[in-house]
C-alpha positions in Angstrom: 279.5 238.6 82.1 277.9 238.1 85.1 275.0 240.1 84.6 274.2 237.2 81.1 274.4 235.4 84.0 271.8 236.5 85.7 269.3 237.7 82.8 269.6 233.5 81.6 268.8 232.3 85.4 265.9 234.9 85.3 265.0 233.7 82.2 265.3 229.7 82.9 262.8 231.3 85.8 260.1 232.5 83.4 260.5 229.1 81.2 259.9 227.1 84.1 256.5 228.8 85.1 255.2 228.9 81.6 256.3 225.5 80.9 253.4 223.7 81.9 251.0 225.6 79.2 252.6 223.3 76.4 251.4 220.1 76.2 254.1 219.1 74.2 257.9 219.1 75.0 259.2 220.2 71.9 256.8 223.1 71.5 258.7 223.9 75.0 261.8 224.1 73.5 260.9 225.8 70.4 258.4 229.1 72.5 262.1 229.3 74.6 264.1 229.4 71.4 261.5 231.8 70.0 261.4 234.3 73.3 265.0 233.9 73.0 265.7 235.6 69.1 262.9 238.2 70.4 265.2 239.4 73.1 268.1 239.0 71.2 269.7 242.6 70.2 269.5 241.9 65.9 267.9 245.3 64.8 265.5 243.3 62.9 264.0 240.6 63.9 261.5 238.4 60.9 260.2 234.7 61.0 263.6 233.7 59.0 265.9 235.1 61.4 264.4 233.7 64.7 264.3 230.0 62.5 267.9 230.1 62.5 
């Protein structure tokens, strides 16, 4: 469990520098929800799945 840990920390990390390139604050959220599915471990990954 500790290792999540570390892998969200690391990942709050890359949010925060990247952050800034969206003007918006809910197009924020929605590129960290998006990375997010990408790295999740589903064996297939489409534009339905990540939605949810």
């Amino acid at each position: 469990m500790a290792e999540a840990q570390v892998w969200a920390a690391e990942l709050e990390s890359v949010f925060a520098r990247v952050a800034g390139r969206f003007g918006r604050s809910d197009l924020r959220w929605r590129m960290r929800d998006y990375l997010r599915g990408l790295l999740a471990p589903a064996a297939r990954k489409n534009g339905w799945q990540l939605a949810e």
